[in-house]
SEMAR-286178 format. One record per residue (C-alpha): residue in three letters; z, x, y; residue number from 1; chain. Coordinates in steps of 0.001 Angstrom, whole numbers, plus 500000, padded with zeros to 6 digits. Example, Ala and Ser with C-alpha at 12.3 -4.5 7.8 and 13.67 -1.06 7.14 Angstrom:
2
ATOM;ALA;507800;512300;495500;1;A
ATOM;SER;507140;513670;498940;2;A
END
This chain:
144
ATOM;UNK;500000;500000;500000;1;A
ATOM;UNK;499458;501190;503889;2;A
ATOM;UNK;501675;502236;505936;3;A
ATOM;UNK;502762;499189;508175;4;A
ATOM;UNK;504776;499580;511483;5;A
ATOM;UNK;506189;495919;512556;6;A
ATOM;UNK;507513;494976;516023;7;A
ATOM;UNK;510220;492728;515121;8;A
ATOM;UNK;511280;492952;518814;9;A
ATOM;UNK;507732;490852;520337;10;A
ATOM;UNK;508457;488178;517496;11;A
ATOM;UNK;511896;487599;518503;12;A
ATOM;UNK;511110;487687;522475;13;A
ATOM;UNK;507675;486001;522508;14;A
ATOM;UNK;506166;482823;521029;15;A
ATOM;UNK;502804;484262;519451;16;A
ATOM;UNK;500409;481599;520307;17;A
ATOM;UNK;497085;483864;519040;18;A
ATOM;UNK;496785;486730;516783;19;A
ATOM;UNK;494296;489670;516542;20;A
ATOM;UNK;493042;492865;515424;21;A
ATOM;UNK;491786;495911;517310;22;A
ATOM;UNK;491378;499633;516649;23;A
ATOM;UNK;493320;502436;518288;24;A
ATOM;UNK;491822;506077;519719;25;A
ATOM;UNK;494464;508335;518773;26;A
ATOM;UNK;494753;511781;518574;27;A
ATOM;UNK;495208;514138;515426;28;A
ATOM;UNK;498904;514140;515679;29;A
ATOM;UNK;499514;510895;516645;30;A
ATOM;UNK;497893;509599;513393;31;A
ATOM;UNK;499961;511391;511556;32;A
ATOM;UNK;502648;510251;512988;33;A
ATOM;UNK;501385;506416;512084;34;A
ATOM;UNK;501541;508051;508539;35;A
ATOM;UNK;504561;509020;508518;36;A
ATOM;UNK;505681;506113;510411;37;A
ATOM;UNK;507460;507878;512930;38;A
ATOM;UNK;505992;505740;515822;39;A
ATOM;UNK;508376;502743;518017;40;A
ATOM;UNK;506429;499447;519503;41;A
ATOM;UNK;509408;498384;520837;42;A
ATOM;UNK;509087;497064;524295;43;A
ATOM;UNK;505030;498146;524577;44;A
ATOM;UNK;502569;496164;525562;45;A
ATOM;UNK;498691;495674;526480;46;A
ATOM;UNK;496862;495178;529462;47;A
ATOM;UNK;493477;494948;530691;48;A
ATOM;UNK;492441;497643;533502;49;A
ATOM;UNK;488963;497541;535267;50;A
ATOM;UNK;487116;500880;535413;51;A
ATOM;UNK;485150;502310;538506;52;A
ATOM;UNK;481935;499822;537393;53;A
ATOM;UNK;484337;497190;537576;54;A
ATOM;UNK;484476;496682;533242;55;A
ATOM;UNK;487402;495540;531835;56;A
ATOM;UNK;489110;498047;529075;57;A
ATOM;UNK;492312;497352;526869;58;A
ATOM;UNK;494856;499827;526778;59;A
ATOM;UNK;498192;499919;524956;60;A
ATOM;UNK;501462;501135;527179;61;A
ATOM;UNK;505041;502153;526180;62;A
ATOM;UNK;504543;502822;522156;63;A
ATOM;UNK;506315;505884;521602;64;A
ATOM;UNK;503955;508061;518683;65;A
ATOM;UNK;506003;511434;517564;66;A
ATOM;UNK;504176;514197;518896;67;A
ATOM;UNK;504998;517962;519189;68;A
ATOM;UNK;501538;518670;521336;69;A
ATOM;UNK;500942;515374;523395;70;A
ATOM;UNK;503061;512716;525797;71;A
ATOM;UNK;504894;510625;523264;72;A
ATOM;UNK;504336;507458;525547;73;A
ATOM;UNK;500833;508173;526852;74;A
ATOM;UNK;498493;505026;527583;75;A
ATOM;UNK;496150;505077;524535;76;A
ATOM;UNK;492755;502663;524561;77;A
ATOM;UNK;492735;499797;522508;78;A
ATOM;UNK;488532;498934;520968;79;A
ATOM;UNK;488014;495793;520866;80;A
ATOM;UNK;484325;494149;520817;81;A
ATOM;UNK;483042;492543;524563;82;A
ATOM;UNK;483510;488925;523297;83;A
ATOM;UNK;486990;489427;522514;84;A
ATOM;UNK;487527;490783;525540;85;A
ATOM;UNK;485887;488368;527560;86;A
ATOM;UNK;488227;485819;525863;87;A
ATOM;UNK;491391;488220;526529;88;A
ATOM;UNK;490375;488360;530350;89;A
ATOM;UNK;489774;484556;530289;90;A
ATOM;UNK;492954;483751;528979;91;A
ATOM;UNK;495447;485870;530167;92;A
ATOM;UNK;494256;485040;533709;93;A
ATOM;UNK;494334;481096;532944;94;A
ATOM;UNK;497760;481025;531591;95;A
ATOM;UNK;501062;483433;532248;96;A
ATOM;UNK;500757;485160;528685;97;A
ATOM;UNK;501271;488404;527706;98;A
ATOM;UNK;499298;491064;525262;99;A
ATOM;UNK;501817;492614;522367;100;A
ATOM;UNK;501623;494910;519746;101;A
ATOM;UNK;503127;493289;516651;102;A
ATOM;UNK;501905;496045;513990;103;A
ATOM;UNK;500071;499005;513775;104;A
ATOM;UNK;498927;499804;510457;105;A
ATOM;UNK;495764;502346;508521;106;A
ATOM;UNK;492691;500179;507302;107;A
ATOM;UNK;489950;501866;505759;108;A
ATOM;UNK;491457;505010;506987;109;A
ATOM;UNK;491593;504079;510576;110;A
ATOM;UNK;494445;502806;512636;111;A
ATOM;UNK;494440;499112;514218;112;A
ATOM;UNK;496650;497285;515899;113;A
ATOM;UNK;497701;493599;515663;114;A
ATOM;UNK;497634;492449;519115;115;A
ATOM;UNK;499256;488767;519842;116;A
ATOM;UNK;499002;486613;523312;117;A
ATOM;UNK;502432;485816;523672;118;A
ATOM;UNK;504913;483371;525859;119;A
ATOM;UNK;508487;484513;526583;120;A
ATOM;UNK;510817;482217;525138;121;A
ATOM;UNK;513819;480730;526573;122;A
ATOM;UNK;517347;481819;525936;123;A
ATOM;UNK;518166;478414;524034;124;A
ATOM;UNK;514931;479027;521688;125;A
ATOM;UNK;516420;482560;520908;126;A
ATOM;UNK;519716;480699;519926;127;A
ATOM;UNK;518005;478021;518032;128;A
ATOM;UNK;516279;480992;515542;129;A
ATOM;UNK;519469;482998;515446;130;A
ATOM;UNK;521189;479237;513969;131;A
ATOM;UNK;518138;478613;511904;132;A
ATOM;UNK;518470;481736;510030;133;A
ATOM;UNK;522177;481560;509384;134;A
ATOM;UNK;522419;478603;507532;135;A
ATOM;UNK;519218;479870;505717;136;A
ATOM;UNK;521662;482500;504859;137;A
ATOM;UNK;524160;480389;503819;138;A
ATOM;UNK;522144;478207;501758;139;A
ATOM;UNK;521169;481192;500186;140;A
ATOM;UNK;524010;482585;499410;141;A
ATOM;UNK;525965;479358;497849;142;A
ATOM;UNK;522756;478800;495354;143;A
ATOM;UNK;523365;482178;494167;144;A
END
């Protein structure tokens, strides 16, 4: 099985409305890291910057990938097709979303990213999960 790095933190934080994949341009250390699973999503994100001929370009911020030669927390680009991107522009202009990194695994040999449009949830949501999985727990735990 591949190496699979989950970002427990974006589930917990942010209602994933949409789901999707996109590949990562890392450097020779940095995949090794993924590897080795020595790399931290927690609290990264994506956004869309415009370049100098005014084309939008996905980039991932704040992941921390162990590295002895390069920034840990450099801003790494994110390749996605055009249409997806379109979409990703459309979207998280319409509505106050946000782009997060919910895993980063090796497919085919090459790193990707699973990349979710997510809404911050409210402090009584949070509370309402945290309940929900106790007495999950619980139930658990007496059928045993």
């Amino acid at each position: 099985m591949a190496t699979k790095i989950q970002n427990k933190y974006a589930r917990f934080e942010y209602e994933i409305l949409e789901t999707f994949e996109a590949g990562i341009a890392l450097r020779g250390d940095e995949i090794k890291a993924v590897r080795s699973n020595r790399v931290n999503l927690k609290g990264s994100y994506a956004r869309i910057f415009f370049n100098k001929k005014a084309k939008p370009e996905l980039y991932l911020l704040g992941a921390h990938f162990h590295s002895q030669t390069h920034d840990p927390y450099r801003t790494r680009k994110l390749l996605v097709s055009k249409g997806e991107l379109k979409s990703l522009v459309g979207k998280l202009n319409e509505k106050r979303l946000t782009l997060l990194p919910l895993a980063l695994y090796i497919k085919k040999g090459l790193a990707k990213v699973e990349l979710g449009l997510g809404r911050g949830k409210k402090l009584h949501d949070k509370r309402e999960l945290i309940k929900k999985r106790d007495l999950e727990r619980e139930a658990r735990r007496e059928v045993k």
